[in-house]
N, C-alpha and C positions, 0 to 999 in steps of 0.2 A: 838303122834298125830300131824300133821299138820293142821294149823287151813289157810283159806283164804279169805279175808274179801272183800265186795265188798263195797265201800265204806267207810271208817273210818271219821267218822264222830261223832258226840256229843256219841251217844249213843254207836254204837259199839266202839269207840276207849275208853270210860268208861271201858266194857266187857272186850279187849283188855289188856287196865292197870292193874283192879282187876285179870282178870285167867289166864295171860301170862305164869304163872308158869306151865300149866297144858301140854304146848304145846310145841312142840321142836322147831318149825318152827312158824312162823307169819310170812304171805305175805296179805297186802293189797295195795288196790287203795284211788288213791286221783284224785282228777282234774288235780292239778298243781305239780311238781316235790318239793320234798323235803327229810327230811331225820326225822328219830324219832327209837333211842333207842332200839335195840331188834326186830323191825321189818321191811321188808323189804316191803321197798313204790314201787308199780308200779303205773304209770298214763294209768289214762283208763277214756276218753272224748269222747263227739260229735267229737270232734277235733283233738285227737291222742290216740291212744291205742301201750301202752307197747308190743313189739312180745316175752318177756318172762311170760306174762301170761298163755300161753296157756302150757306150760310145769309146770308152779308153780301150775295149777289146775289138771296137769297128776299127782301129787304129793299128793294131799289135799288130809284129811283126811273125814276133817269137812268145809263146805264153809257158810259164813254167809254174806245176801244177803241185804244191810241197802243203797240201790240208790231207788229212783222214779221211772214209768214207766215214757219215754220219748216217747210223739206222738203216745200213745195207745201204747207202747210195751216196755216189761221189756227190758233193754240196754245189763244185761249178758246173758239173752238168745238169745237175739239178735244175741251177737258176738259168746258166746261160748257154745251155746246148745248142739254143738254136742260133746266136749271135757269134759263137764261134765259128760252128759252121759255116756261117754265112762271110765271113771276115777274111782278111787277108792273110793272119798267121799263116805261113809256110814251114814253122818247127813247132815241135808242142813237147814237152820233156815232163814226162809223168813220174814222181818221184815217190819210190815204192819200197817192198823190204824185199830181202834175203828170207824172213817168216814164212813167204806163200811156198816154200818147198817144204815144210814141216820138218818132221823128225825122219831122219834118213841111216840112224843107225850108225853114224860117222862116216860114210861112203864120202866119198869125192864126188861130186856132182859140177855140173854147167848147165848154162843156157836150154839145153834141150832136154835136161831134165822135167818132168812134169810138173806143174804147182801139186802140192798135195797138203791141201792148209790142215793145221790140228786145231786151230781156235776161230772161234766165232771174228773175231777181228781179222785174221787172215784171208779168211774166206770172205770176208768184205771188200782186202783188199782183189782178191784176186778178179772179185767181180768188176771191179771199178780200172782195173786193166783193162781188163776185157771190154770196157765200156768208150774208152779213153781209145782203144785200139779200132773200134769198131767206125766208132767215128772216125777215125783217122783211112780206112779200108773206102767208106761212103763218102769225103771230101775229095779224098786225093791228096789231104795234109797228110807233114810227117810227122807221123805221131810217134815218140818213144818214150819206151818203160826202164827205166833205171831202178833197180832191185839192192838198195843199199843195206850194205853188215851194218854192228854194231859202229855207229860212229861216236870219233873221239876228237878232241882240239881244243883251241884255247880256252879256257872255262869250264871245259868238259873233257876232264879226261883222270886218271887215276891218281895222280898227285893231291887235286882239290879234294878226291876222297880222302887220303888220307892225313892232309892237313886238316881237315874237319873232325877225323875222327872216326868216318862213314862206311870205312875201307874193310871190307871182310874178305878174306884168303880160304874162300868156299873152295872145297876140295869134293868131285864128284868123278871117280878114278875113269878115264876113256874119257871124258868132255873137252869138246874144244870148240870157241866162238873164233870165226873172222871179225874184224874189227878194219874202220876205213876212218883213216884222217881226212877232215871236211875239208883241207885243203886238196888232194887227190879226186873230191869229189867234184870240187868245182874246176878240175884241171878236163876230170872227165866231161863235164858240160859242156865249157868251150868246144871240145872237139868235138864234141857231136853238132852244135851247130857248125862250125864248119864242114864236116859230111852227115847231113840229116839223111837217112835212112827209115822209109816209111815202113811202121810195124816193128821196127828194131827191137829187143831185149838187150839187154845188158847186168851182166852181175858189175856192182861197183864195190870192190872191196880188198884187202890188201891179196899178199902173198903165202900166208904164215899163217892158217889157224891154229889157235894155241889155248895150252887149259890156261882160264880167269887167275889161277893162282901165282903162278908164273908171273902174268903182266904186272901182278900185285907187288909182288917179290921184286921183278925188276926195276918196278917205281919208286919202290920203298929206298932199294938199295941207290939207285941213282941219285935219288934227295937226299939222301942221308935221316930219311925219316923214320920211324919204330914200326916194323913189321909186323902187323896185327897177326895172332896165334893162327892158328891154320883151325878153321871150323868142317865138321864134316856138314855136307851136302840133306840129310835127313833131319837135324837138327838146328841148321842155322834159320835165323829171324828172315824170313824173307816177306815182298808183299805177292798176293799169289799171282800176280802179272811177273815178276821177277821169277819165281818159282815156275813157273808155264817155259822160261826163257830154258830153264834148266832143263826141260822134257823134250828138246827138241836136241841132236846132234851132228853135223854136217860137217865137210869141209868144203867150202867154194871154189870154182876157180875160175879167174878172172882175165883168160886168154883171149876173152873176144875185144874187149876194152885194149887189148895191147894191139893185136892186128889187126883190128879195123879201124879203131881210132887212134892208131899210134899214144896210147898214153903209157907214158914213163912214168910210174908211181914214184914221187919224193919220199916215200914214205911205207917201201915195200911189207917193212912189218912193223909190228909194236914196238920195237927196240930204236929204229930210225925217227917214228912219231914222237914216243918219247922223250929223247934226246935232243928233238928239236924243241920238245917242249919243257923242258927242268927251269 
């Protein structure tokens, strides 16, 4: 199988390293040219696009789709909707947020909750689902939407906060984020190409939505690191992307990824993550 990656970034380029064995070929995008082990980098920007992409996706098996929409529109269907279409991918794995349900008030929600985007950015994405799906309804590819929490993992996750120094113990009383180890994410990948399901959704995200202060708390104390003061929620330094995070309230759940794809979270909540991560 030929896999083709749009974007290699935090999450897919994780996928990447963990299931490379699975694939003969690996072609991805980056911004800026470079070079990385077993796969081959094309650049694909606002600014320049690679002319052997369009041959490396006549090739794909499997395409996995981990860029932003840009100005209301997804950037690969933009350039190469039509060479998808026309191609042999038989999986297409659309890498999306947990954001397109908005703010819910903290209710428990799932999959067949409605998207109901509050920011201009969500409502981008939602379109670009929708755009990714539609194609997928018009091929007969299997096209799916992966709806990823907040993710956390090596490099990235509450410890580096607060070795840095960066770490705020935001108190905002009812708030709680899900949160998904990018190891768990790419466990959920795999299974899905092994049972591709045309038009699938999926929430990918842990077990355990919990307030941010908490996870702070329990990193601090697991390092043995200095508990930054507890800030209230009105008054902390936030940047207004950060602050927008704060306006939104839900709890996920993420039973479809268990019974259809048989995925065993390593990593059921923040406390598992973390620990594997100190």
């Amino acid at each position: 199988m030929n896999l083709f990656v749009f974007g290699l970034g935090y999450t897919a380029g994780h996928f990447v390293a963990r299931e490379r064995v699975r694939f003969a070929r690996i072609t991805a995008t980056r911004r800026n040219p470079g070079t990385l082990d077993g796969v081959s980098l094309r650049v694909f920007s606002p600014e320049a696009t690679d002319p052997r992409i369009a041959d490396d996706l006549a090739r794909a098996d499997a395409i996995l789709v981990s860029i932003p929409p840009d100005s209301g529109a997804d950037p690969a269907l933009a350039a190469f909707e039509d060479v998808i279409a026309a191609g042999p991918a038989r999986w297409i794995g659309y890498l999306s947020t947990i954001g397109v349900y908005g703010d819910q008030g903290g209710a428990w929600i799932d999959e067949a909750t409605p998207p109901a985007p509050s920011h201009q950015r969500t409502r981008d994405r939602v379109a670009a689902e929708e755009s990714w799906l539609a194609l997928g309804a018009r091929t007969g590819k299997a096209v799916q939407v992966f709806r990823l929490s907040g993710i956390y993992g090596p490099g990235r996750n509450a410890f580096e906060k607060l070795r840095q120094g960066k770490a705020q113990r935001i108190v905002k009383p009812g708030q709680v984020f899900n949160r998904i180890h990018v190891d768990d994410i790419a466990t959920t990948l795999a299974a899905s190409l092994d049972r591709p399901r045309p038009g699938a959704i999926y929430n990918v995200t842990d077990d355990e939505p919990a307030p941010p202060q908490d996870v702070t708390a329990f990193a601090a104390d697991l390092a043995g690191l200095p508990l930054p003061p507890a800030v209230d929620f009105d008054t902390a330094t936030l940047s207004p992307m950060a602050r927008s995070f704060y306006g939104e309230n839900k709890r996920v759940r993420n039973r479809l990824i268990r019974e259809e794809l048989g995925v065993d979270l390593a990593h059921p909540t923040y406390r598992e993550g973390l620990r594997g991560l100190v």
